[in-house]
ZASEPA-986622 format. One record per residue (C-alpha): residue number from 0; residue in one letter; z, y negated, x negated. Coordinates in Angstrom, 1 decimal, m for minus. Example, Ala and Ser with C-alpha at 12.3 -4.5 7.8 and 13.67 -1.06 7.14 Angstrom:
% residues 2
<r seq="0" type="A" pz="7.8" py="4.5" px="m12.3"/>
<r seq="1" type="S" pz="7.1" py="1.1" px="m13.7"/>
This chain:
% residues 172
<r seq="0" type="X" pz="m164.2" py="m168.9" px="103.0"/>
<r seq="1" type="X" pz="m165.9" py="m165.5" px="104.8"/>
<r seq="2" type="X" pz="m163.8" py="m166.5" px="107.7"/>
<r seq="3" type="X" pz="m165.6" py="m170.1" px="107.5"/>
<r seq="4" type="X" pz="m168.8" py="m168.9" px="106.9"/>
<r seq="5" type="X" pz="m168.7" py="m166.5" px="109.9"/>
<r seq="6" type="X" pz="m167.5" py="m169.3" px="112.6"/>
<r seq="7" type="X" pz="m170.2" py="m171.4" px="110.9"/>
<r seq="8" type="X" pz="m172.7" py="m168.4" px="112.1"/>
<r seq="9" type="X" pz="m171.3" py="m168.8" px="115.4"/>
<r seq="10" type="X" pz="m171.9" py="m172.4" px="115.4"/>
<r seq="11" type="X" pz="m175.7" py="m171.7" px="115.7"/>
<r seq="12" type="X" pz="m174.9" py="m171.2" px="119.6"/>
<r seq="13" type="X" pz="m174.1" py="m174.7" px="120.0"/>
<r seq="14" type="X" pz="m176.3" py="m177.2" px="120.2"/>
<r seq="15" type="X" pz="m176.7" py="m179.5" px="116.8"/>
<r seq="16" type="X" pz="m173.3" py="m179.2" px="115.9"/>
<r seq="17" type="X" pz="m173.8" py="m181.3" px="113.0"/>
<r seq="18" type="X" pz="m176.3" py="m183.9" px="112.3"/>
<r seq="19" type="X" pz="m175.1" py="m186.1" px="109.2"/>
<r seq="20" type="X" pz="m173.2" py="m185.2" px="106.4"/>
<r seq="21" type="X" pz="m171.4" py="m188.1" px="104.7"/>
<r seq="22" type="X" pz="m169.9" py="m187.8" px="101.5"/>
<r seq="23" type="X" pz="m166.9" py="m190.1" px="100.4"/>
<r seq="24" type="X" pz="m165.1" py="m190.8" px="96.8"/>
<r seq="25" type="X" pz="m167.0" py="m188.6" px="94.7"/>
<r seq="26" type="X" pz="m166.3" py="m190.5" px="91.8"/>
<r seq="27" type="X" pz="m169.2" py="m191.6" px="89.2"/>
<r seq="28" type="X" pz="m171.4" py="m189.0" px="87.6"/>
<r seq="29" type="X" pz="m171.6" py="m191.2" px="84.5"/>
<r seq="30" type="X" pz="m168.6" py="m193.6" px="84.5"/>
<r seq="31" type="X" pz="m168.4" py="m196.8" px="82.4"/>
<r seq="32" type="X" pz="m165.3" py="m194.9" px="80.1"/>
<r seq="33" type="X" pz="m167.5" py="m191.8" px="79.6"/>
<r seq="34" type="X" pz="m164.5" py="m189.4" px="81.3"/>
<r seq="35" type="X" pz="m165.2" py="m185.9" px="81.2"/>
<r seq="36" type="X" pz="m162.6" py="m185.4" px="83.7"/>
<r seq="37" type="X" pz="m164.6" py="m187.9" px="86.3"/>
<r seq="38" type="X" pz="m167.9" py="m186.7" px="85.4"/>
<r seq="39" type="X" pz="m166.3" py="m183.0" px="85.7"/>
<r seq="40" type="X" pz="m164.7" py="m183.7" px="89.3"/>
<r seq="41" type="X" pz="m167.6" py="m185.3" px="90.3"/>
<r seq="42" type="X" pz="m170.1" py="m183.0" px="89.6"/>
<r seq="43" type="X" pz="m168.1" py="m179.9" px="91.0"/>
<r seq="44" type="X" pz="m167.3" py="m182.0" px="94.5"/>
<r seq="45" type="X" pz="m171.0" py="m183.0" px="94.6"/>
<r seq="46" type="X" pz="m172.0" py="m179.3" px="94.2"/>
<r seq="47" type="X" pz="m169.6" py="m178.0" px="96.8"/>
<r seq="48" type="X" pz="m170.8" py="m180.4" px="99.3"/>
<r seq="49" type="X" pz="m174.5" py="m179.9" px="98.7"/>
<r seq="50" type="X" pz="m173.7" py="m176.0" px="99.2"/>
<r seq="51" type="X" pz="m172.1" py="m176.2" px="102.4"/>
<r seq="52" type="X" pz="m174.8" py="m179.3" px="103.4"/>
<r seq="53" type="X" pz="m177.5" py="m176.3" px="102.8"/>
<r seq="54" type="X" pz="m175.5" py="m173.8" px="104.9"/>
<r seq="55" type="X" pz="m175.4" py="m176.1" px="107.6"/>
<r seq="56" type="X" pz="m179.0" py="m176.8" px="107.8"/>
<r seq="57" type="X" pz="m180.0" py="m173.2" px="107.4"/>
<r seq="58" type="X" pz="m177.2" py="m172.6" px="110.2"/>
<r seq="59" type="X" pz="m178.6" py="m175.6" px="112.6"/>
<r seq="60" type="X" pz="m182.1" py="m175.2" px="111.5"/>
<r seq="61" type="X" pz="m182.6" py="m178.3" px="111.3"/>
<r seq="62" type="X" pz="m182.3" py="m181.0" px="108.1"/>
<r seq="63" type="X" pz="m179.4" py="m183.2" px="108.1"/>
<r seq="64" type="X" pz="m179.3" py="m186.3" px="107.4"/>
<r seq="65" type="X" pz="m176.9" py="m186.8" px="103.8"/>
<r seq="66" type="X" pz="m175.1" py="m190.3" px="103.2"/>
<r seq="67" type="X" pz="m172.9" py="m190.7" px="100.2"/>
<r seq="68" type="X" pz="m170.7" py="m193.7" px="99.9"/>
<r seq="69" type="X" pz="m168.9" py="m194.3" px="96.5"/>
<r seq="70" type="X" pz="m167.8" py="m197.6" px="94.9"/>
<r seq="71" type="X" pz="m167.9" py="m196.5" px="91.3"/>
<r seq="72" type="X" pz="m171.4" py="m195.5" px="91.6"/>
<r seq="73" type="X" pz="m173.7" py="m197.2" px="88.7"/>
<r seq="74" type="X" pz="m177.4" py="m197.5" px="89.0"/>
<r seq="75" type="X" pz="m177.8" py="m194.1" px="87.5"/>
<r seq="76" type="X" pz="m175.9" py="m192.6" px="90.0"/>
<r seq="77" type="X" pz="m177.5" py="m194.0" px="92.8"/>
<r seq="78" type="X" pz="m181.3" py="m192.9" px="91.4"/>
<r seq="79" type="X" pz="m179.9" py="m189.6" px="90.9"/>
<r seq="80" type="X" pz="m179.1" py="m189.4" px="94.5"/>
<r seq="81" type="X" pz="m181.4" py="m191.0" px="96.4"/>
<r seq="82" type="X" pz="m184.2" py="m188.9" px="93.8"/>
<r seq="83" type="X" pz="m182.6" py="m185.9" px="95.8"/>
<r seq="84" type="X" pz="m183.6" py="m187.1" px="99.1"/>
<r seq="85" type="X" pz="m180.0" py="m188.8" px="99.8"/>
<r seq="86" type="X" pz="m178.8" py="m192.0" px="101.2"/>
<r seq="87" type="X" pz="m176.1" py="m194.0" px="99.1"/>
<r seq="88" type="X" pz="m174.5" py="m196.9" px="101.3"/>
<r seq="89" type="X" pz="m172.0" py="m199.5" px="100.8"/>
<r seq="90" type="X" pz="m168.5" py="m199.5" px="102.6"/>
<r seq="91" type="X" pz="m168.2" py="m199.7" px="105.5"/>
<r seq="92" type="X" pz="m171.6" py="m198.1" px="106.4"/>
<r seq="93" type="X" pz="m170.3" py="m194.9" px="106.1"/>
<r seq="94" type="X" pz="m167.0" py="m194.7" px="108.1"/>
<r seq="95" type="X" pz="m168.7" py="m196.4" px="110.9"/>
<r seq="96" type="X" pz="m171.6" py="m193.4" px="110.8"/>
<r seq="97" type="X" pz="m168.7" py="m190.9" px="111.6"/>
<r seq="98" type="X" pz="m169.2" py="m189.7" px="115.1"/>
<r seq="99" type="X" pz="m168.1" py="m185.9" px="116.9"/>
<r seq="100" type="X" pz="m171.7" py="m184.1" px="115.3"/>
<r seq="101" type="X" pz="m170.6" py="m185.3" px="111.8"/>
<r seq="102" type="X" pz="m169.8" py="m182.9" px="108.9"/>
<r seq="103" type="X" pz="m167.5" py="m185.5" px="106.4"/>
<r seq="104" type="X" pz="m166.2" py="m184.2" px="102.7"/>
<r seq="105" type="X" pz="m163.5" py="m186.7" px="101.3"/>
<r seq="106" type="X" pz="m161.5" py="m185.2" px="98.9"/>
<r seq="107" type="X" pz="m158.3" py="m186.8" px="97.6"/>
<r seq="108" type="X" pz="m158.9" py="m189.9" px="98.7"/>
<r seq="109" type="X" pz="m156.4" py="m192.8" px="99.8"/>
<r seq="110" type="X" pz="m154.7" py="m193.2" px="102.8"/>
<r seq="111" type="X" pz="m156.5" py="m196.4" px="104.0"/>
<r seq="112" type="X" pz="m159.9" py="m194.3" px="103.2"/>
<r seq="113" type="X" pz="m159.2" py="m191.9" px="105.6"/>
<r seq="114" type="X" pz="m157.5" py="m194.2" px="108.3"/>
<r seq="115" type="X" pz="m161.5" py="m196.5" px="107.9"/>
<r seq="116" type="X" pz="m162.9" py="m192.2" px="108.5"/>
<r seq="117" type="X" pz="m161.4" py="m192.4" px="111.6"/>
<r seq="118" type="X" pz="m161.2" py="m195.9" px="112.8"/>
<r seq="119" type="X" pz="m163.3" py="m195.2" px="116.0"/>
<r seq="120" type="X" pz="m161.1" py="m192.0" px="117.2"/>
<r seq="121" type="X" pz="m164.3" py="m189.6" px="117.5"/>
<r seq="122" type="X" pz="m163.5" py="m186.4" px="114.9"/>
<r seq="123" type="X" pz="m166.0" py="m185.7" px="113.0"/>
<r seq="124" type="X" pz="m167.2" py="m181.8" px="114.4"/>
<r seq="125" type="X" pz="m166.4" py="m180.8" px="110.4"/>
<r seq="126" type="X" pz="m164.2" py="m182.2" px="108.2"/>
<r seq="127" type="X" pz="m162.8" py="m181.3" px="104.6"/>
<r seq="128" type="X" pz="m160.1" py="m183.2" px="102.7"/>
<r seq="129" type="X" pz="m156.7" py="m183.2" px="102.1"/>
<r seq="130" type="X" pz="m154.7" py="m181.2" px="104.7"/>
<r seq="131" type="X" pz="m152.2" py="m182.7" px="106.6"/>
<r seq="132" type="X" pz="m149.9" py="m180.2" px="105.7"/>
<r seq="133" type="X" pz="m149.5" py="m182.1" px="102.0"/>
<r seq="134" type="X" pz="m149.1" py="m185.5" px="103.7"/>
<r seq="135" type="X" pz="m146.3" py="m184.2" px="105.4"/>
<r seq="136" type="X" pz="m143.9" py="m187.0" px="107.3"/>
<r seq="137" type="X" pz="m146.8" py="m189.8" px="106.7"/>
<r seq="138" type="X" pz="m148.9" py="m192.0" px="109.3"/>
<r seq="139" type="X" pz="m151.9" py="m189.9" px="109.2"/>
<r seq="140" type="X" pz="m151.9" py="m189.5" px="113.7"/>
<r seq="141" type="X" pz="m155.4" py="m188.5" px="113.6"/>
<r seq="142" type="X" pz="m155.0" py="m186.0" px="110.6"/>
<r seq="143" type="X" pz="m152.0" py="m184.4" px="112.7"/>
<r seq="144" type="X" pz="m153.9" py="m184.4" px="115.8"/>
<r seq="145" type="X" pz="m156.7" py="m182.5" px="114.5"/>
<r seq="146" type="X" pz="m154.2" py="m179.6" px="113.4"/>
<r seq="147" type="X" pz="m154.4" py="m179.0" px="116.9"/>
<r seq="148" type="X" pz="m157.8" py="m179.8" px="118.0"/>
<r seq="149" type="X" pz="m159.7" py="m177.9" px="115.2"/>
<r seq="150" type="X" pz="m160.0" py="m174.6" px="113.8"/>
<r seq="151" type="X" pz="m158.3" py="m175.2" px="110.2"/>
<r seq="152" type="X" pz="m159.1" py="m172.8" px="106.8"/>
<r seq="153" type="X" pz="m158.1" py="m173.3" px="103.4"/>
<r seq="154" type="X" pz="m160.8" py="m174.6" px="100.7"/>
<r seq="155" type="X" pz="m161.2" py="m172.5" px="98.1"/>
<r seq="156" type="X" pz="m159.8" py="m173.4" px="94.4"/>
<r seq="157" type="X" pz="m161.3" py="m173.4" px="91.2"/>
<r seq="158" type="X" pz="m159.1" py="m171.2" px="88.8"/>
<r seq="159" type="X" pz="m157.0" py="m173.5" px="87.0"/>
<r seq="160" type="X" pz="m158.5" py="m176.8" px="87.9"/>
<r seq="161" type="X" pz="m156.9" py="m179.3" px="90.7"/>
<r seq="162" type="X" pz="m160.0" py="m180.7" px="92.0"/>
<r seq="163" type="X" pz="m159.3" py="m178.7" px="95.3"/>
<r seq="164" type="X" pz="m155.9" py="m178.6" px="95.1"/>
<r seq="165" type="X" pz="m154.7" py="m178.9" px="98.9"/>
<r seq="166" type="X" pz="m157.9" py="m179.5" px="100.2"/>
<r seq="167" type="X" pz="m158.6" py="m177.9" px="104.0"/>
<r seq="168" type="X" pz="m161.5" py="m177.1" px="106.1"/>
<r seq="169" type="X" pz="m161.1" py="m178.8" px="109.8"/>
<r seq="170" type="X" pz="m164.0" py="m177.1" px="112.0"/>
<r seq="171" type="X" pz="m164.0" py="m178.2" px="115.5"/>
């Protein structure tokens, strides 16, 4: 993550390298079933996402704009959000706000999630989710393309949890 956190610091030479941060699958922070496990995963992918959100607006000095889209949001969820200053849309508002100076944080999701990411063909200047590297052999062309057009770092894990398990940093 130092290795990151220094090419994010020599990011601040660019021009508004990142200007939205969208936020995909989180999960519900109060599901209907009362999971632990969901509320758990939830909580800790919200955190990491607002952490790196804040290191990017203190690195672009500038606010960014956040959008989180999530289908098992409840009405609590979404006040909790939006009481934080956020945006909570319904698909497909999201995918089709993914352009080359957004920063996008899907982790585990489907297949057909990520394909709707990167429907238009513009990469997204940040991206963190599932590696190509644990897809392997599958139709992921984008994913496999950007293993060559962006700088790529591991994400760190939590000590014995799998909520980052296989998840990678792609920085253009």
């Amino acid at each position: 993550m130092k290795v990151f956190k220094a090419e994010l610091k020599d990011s601040r030479s660019s021009e508004d390298p990142i200007r939205k941060a969208i936020c995909l699958g989180i999960g519900s922070f109060d599901p209907d079933n009362g999971s632990w496990i969901t509320k758990e995963k939830a909580h800790m992918q919200f955190a990491a996402f607002s952490v790196i959100v804040e290191e990017l607006q203190e690195s672009c000095n500038k606010k960014i704009e956040v959008i989180l889209q999530e289908p098992a949001f409840n009405a609590s969820d979404i006040d909790f959000v939006t009481s934080l200053g956020h945006e909570v849309v319904e698909s497909p508002a999201a995918f089709e706000a993914v352009d080359s100076k957004t920063f996008v944080f899907g982790i585990h999701l489907y297949r057909d999630i990520y394909a709707q990411v990167f429907n238009n063909r513009e990469f997204p200047a940040l991206f963190i989710g599932t590696g190509w590297d644990i897809w392997c052999e599958d139709s992921l062309a984008f994913l496999e393309e950007m293993e060559t057009t962006h700088k790529k770092f591991a994400f760190p894990e939590y000590r014995g949890k799998t909520v980052f398990y296989g998840t990678c940093i792609y920085w253009e």
